[in-house]
N, C-alpha and C positions, 0 to 999 in steps of 0.2 A: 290793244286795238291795232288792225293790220294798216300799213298802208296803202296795201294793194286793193285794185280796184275803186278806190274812193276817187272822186271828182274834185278836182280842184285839191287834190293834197301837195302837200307843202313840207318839205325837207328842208332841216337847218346843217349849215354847215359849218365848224368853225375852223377857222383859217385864221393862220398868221406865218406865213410862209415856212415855215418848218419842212422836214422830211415826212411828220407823223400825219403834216395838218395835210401835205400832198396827195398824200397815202388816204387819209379821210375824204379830200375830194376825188379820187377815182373811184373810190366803195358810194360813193354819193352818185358820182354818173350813173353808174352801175345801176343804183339803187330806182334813182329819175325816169332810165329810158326802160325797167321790166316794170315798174309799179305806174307807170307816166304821172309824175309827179313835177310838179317843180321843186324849184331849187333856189332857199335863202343862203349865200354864202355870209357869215361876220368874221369881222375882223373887228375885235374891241380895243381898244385903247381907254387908260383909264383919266385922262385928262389930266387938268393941272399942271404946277409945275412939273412932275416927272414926266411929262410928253413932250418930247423934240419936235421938231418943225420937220426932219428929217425920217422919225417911226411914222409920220402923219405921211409923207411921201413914200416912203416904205409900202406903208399900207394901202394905197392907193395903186402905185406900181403892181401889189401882189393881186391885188382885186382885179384890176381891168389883166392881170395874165388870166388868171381864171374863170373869168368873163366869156373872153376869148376859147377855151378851152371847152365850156358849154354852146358857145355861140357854132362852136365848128360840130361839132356834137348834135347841132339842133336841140337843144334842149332848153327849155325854159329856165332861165336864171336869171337871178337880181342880186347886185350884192350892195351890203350894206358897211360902211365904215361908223361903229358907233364908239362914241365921247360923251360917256355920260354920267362918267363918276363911279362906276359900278367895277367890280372886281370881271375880270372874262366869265370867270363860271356865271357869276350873278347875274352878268348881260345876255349868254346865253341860252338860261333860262326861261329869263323874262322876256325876251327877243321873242323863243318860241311860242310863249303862253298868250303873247299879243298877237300874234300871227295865226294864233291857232293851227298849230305844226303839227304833224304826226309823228316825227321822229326828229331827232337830234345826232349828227355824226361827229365825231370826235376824236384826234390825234392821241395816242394816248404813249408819254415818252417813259422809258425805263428809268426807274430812282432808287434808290434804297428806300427802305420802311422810314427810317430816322429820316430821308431826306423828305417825304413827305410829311411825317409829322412836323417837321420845323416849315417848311416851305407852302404847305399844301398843296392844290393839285386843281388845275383849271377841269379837268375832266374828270374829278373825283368829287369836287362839286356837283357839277351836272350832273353824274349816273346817281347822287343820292337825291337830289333835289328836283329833279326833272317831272314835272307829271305826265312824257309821255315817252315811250319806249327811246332808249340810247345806247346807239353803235359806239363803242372803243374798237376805235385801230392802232393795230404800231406797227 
C-alpha cells in the first residue's frame, strides 16, 4: 500500500537522537512534503528501573528539536515520548498499528551478524513485524 496520494496519511518515525535516527527524520520530511502526509515522531523508552530521569530529558530535548525541524518545514508533526514497557521495536509497531500508519521510517545502525544475534536490532524488529511498508536508513 502506497502512501501517496492518501488523505490523512500518517508516517511513523523513530527517533532517539542518533546519527541514523537523524538521517530517518530527513527521509521522513522528504517523505511528509511529496506524499503530504504527517508525521508521528517516537521516541520509546522502556521504563522502569533502567530509565533515568535524565534519557526522560534526553528524550524530550530531542523531540521538541524535531518538532522544530517540521514546524520550520511546515509540515504536520506530532511527536510522541512513549514509557510503556515495551521493547522500541515492539513500541514502534504497535504505535503504528494504533495510529493506523502507512509507513514506518527507521535508523538502521551497522553491526556485525553476531552482534545482532546476541543484541537484536530495534529495526530488524520492525521490518519483520511491521504490517505496513518500512524505510531502513543509515
Amino acid at each position: 500500500m502506497s502512501v501517496q496520494g492518501r488523505e490523512g496519511s500518517k508516517i511513523v518515525v523513530g527517533y532517539d537522537g542518533t546519527r541514523t535516527a537523524k538521517e530517518a527524520v530527513n527521509v521522513a520530511l522528504f517523505h511528509a512534503r511529496h506524499f503530504h502526509a504527517e508525521v508521528h515522531v517516537v521516541w520509546s523508552l522502556e521504563g522502569g528501573h533502567g530509565t533515568t530521569a535524565e534519557q526522560v530529558d534526553e528524550a524530550r530535548d530531542g523531540l521538541q528539536y524535531v518538532e522544530n525541524l517540521f514546524r520550520e518545514a511546515q509540515i504536520p508533526c506530532q511527536t510522541h515520548l512513549l514509557i510503556r514497557g515495551l521493547s522500541a521495536g515492539e513500541d514502534l509497531v504497535r504505535f503504528a498499528e494504533e495510529q493506523k500508519c502507512l509507513e514506518i521510517i527507521v535508523g538502521v545502525r551497522r553491526r556485525s551478524q553476531v552482534g545482532k544475534l546476541i543484541f537484536g536490532s530495534t529495526a530488524r524488529y520492525v521490518i519483520l513485524n511491521a504490517s505496513c511498508p518500512v524505510v531502513s536508513v543509515r
